[in-house]
Backbone and ligand atoms as CSV (ligand in chain L), in Angstrom:
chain,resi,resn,atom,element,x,y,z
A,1,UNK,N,N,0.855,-1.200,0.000
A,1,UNK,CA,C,0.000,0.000,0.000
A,1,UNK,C,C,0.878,1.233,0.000
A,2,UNK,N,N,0.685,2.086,-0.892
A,2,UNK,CA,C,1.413,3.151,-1.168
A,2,UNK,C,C,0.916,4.406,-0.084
A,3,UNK,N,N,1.349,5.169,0.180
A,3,UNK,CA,C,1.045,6.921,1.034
A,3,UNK,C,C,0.120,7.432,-0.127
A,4,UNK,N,N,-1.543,7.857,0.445
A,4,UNK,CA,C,-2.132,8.447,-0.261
A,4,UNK,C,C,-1.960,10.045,0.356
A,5,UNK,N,N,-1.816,11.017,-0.383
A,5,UNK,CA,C,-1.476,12.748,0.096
A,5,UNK,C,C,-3.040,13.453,-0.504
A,6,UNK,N,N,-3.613,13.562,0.800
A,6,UNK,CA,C,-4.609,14.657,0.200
A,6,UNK,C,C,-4.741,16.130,1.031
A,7,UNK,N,N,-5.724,16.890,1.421
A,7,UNK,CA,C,-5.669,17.990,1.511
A,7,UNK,C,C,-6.741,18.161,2.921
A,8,UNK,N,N,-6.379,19.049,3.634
A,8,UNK,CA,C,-7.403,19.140,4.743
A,8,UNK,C,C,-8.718,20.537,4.172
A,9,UNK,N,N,-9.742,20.169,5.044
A,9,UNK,CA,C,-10.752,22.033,4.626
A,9,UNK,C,C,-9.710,22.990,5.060
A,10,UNK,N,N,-8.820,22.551,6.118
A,10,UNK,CA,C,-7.808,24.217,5.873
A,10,UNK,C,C,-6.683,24.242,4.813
A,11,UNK,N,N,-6.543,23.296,4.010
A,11,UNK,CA,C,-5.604,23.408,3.255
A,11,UNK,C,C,-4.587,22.834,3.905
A,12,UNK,N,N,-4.094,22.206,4.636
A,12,UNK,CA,C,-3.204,21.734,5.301
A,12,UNK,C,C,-3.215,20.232,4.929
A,13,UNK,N,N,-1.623,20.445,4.730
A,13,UNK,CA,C,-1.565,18.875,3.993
A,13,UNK,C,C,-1.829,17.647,4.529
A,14,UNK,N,N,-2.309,16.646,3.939
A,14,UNK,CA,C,-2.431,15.652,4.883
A,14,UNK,C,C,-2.121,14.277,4.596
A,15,UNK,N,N,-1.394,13.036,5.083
A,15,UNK,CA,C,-1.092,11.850,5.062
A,15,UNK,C,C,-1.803,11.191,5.157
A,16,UNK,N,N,-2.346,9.698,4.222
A,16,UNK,CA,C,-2.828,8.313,5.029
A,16,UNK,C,C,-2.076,7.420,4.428
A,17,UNK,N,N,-1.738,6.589,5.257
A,17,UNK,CA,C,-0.920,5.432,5.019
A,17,UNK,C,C,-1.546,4.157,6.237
A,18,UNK,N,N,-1.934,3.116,5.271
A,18,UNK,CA,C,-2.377,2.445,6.000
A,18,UNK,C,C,-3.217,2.686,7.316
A,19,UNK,N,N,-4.085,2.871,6.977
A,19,UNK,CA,C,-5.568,3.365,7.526
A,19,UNK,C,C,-5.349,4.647,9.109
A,20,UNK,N,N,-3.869,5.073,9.018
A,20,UNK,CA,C,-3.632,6.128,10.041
A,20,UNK,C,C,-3.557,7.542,9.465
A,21,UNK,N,N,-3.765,8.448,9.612
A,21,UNK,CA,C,-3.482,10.054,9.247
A,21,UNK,C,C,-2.162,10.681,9.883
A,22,UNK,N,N,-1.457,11.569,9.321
A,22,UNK,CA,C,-0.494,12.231,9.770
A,22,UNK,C,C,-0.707,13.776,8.987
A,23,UNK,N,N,-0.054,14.347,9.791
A,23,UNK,CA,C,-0.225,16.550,9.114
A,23,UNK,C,C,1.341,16.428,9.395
A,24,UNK,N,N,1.638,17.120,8.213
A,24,UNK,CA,C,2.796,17.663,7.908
A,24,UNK,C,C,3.920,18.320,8.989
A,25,UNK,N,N,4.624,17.948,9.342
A,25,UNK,CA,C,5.779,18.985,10.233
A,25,UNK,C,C,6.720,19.339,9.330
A,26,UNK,N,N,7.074,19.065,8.852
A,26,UNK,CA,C,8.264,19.534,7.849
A,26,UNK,C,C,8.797,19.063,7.007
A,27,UNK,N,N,9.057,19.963,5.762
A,27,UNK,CA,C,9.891,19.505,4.366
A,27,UNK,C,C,11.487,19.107,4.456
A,28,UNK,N,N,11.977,18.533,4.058
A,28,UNK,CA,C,13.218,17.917,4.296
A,28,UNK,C,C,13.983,18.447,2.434
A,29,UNK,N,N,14.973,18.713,3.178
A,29,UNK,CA,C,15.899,19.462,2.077
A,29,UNK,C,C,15.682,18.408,0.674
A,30,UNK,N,N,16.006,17.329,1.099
A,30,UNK,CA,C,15.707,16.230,0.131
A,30,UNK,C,C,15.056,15.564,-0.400
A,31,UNK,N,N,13.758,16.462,-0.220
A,31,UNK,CA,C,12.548,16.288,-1.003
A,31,UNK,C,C,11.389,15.287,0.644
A,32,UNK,N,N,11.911,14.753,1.175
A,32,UNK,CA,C,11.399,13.750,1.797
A,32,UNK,C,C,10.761,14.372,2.836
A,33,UNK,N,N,9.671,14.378,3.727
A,33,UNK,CA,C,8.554,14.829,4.519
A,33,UNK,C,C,8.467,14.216,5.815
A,34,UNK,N,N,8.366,15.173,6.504
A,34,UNK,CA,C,8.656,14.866,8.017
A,34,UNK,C,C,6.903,14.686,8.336
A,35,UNK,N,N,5.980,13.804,8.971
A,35,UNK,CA,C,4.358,13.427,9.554
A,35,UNK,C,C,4.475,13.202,11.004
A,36,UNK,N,N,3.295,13.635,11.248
A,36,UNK,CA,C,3.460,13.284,12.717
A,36,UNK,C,C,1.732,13.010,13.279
A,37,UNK,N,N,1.529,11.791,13.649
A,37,UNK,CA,C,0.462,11.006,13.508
A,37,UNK,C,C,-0.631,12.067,14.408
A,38,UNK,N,N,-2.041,12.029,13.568
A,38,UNK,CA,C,-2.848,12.757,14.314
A,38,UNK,C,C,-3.260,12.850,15.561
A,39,UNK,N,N,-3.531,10.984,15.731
A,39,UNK,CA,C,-4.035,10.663,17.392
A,39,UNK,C,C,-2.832,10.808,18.153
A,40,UNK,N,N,-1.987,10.224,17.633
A,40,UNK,CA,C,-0.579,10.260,18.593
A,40,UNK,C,C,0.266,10.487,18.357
A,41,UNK,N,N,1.372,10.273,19.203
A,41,UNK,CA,C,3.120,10.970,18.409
A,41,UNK,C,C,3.955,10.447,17.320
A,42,UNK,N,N,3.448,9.170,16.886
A,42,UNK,CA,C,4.030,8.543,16.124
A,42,UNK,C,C,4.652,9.789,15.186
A,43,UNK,N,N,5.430,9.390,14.253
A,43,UNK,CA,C,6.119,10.003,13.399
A,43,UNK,C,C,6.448,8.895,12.322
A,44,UNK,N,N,6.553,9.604,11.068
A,44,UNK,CA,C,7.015,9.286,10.036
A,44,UNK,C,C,7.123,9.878,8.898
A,45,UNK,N,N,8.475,8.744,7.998
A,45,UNK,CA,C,9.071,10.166,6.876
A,45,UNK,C,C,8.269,9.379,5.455
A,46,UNK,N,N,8.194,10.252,4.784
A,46,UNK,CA,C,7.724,10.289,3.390
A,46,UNK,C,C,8.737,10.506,2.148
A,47,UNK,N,N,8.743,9.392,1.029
A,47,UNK,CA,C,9.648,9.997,0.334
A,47,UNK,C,C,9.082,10.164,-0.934
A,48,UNK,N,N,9.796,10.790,-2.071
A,48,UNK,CA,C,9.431,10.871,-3.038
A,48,UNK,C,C,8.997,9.598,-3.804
A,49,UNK,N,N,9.812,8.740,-3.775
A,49,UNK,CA,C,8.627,7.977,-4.477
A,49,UNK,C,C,7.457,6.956,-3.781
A,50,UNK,N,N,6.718,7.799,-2.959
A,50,UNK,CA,C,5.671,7.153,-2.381
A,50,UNK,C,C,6.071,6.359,-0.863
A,51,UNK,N,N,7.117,6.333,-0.584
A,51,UNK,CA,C,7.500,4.691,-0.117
A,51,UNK,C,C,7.110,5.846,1.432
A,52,UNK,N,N,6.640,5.095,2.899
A,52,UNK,CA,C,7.027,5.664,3.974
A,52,UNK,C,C,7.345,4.767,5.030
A,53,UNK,N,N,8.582,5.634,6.658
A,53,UNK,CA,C,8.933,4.259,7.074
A,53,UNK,C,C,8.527,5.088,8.048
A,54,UNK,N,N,7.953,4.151,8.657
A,54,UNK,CA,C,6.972,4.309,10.088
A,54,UNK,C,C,8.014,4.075,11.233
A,55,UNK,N,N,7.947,4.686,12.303
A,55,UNK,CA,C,9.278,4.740,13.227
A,55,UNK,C,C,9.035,3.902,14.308
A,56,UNK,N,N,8.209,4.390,14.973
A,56,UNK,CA,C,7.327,3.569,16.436
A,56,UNK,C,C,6.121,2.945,16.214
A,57,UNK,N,N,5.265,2.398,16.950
A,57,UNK,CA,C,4.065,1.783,16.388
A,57,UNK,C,C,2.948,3.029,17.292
A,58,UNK,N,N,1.878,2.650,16.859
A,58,UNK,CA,C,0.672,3.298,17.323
A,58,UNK,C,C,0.382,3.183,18.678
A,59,UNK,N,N,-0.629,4.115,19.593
A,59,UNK,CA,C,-1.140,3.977,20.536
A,59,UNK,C,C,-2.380,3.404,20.304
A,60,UNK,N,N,-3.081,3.057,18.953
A,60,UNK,CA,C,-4.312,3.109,18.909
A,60,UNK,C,C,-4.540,2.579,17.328
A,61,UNK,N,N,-5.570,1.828,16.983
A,61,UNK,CA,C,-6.047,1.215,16.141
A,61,UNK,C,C,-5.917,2.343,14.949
A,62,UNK,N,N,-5.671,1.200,13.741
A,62,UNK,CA,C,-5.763,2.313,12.778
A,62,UNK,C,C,-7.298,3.103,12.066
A,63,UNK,N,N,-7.488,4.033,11.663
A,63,UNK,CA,C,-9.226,4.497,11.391
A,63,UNK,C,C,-9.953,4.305,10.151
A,64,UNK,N,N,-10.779,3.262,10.925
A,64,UNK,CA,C,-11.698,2.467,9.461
A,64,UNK,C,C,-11.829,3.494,8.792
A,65,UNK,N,N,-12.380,4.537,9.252
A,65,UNK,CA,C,-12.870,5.830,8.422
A,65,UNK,C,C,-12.848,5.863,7.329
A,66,UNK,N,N,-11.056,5.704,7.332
A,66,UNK,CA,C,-10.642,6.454,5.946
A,66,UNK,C,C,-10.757,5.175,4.915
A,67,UNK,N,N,-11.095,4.231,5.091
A,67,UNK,CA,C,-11.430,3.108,4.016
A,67,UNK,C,C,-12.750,3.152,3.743
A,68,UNK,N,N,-13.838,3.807,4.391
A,68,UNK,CA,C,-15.054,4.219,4.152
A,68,UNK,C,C,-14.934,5.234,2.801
A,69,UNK,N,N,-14.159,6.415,3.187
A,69,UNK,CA,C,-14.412,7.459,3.094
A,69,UNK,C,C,-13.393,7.038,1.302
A,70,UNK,N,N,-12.604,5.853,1.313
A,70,UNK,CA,C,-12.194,6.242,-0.360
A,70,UNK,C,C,-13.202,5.526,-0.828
A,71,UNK,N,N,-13.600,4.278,-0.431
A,71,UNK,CA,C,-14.997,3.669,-0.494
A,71,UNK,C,C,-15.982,4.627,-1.554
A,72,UNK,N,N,-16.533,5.379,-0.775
A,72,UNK,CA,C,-17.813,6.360,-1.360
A,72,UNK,C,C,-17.120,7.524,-2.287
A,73,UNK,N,N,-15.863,7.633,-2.036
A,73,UNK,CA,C,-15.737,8.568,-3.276
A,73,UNK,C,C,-16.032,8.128,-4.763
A,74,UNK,N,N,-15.150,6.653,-4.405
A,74,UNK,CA,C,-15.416,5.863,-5.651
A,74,UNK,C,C,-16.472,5.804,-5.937
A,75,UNK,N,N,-17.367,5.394,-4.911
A,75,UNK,CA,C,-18.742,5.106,-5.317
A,75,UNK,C,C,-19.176,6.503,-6.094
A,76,UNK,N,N,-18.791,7.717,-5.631
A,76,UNK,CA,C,-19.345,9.143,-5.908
A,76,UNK,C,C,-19.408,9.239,-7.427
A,77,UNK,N,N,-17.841,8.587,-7.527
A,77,UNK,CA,C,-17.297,9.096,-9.409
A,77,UNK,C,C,-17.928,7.762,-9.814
A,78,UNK,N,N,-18.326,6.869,-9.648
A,78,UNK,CA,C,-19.213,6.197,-10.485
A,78,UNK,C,C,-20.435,6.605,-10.977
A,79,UNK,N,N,-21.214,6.906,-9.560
A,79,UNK,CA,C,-22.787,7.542,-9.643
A,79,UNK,C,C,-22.759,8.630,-10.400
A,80,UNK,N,N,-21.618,9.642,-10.688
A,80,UNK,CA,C,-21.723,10.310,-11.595
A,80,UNK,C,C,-21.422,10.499,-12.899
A,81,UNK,N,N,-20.561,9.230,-13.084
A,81,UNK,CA,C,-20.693,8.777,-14.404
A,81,UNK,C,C,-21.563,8.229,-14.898
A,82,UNK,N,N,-22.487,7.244,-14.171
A,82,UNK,CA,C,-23.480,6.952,-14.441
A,82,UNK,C,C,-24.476,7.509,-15.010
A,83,UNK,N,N,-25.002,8.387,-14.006
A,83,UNK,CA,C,-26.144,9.045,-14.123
A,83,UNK,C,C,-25.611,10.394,-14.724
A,84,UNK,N,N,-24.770,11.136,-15.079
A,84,UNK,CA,C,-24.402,12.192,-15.485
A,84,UNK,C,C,-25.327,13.214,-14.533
A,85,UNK,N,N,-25.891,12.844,-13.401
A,85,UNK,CA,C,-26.077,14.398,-13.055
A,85,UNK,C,C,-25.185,14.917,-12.551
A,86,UNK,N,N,-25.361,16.237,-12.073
A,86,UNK,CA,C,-24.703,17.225,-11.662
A,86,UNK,C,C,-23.820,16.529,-10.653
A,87,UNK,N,N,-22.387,16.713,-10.448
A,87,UNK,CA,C,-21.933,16.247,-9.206
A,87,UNK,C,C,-21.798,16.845,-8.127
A,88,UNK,N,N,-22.380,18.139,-7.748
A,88,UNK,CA,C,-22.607,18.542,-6.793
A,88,UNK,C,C,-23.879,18.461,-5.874
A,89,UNK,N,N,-24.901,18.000,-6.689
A,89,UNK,CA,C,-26.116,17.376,-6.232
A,89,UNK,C,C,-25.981,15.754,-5.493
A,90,UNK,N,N,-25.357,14.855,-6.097
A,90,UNK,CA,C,-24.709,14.092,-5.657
A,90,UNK,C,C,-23.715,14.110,-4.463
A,91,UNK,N,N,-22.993,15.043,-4.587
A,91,UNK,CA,C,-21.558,15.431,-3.438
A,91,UNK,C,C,-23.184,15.867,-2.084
A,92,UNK,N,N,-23.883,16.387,-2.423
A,92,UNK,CA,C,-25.074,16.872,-1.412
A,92,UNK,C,C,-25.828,15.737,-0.763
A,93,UNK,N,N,-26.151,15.098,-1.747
A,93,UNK,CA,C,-26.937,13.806,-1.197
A,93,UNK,C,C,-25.993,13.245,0.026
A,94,UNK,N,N,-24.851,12.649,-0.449
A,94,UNK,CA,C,-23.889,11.747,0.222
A,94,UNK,C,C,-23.623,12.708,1.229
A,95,UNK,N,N,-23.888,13.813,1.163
A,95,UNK,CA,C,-23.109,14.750,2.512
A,95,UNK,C,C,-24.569,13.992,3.896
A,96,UNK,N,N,-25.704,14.605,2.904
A,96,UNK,CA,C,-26.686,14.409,3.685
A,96,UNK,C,C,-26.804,13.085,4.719
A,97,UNK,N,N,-26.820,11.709,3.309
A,97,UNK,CA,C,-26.502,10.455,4.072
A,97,UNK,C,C,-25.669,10.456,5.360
A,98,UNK,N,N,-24.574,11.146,4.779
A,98,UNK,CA,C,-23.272,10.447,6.059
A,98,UNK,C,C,-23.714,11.180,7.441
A,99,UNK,N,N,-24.420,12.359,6.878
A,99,UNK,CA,C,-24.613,13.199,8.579
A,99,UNK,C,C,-26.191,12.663,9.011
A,100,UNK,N,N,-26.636,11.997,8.444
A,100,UNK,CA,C,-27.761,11.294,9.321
A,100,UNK,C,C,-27.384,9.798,10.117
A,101,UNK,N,N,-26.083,9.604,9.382
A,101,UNK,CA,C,-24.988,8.190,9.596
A,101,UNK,C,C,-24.257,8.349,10.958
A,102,UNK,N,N,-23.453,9.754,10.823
A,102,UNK,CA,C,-22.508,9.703,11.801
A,102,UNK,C,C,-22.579,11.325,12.252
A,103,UNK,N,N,-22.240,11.245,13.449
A,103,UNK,CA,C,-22.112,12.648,13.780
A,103,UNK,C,C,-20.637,13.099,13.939
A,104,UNK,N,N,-20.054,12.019,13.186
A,104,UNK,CA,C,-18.422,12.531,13.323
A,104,UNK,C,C,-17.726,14.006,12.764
A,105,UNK,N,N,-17.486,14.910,13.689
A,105,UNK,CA,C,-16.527,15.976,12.584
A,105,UNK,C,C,-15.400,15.679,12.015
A,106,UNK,N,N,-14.687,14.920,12.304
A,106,UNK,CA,C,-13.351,14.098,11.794
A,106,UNK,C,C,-13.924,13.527,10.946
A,107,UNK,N,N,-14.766,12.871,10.358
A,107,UNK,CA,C,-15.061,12.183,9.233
A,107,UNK,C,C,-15.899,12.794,7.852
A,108,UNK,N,N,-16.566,14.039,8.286
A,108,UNK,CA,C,-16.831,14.697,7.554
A,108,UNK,C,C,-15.773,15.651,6.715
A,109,UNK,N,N,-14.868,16.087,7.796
A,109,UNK,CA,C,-13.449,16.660,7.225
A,109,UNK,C,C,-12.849,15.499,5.895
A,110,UNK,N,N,-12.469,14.555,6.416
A,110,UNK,CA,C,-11.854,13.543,5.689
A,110,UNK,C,C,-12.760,13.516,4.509
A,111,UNK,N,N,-13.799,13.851,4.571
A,111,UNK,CA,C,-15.063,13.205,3.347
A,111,UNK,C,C,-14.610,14.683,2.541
A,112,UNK,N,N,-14.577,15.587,3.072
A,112,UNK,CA,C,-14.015,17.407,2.406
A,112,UNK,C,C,-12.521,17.590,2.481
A,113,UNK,N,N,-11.591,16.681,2.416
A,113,UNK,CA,C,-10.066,17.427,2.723
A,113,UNK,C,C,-9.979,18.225,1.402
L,1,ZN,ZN,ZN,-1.186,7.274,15.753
């Protein structure tokens, strides 16, 4: 499993690798990326070509969440290939679903990075 890099609602970069999150601490002269795990202190580096080495282990399970959350995107860009409607009517629906689903703010973020 490769480091997926996406984006937070503040714009702040963000890590998943194997079902944990990490935010950015710092760029490394050599291209390579300093993470530092959301729930806990873990740390880890990122390199250019995808690869990352995890230093310590976790305090805490990794978060189904984010296997949900690529889950329904996919599902998203299907339904809208499908059906060609609008994909923001769609992006609405699924917003709707998930917040009658979960009252998570962490998971709604992840569903908007
Ligand atoms: Zn952690």
């Amino acid at each position: 499993m490769s480091a997926i890099f996406t984006e937070s609602t503040h714009g702040k970069r963000r890590l998943c690798y194997i079902g944990y999150r990490y935010s950015l601490k710092r760029k490394n002269q050599n291209g390579s990326e300093y993470w530092i795990c959301i729930k806990c202190q873990t740390t880890v580096t990122s390199y250019l070509n995808l690869s990352v080495i995890v230093r310590e282990d976790h305090t805490h399970l990794p978060d189904e969440t984010d296997k949900e959350v690529l889950e329904m995107r996919q599902n998203l860009k299907r339904k809208a290939i499908e059906e060609s409607s609008p994909i923001d009517r769609i992006v609405e629906e699924a917003f709707r679903a998930i917040n009658s689903q979960s009252q998570s703010n962490d998971f709604l973020n992840s569903f908007f990075f």
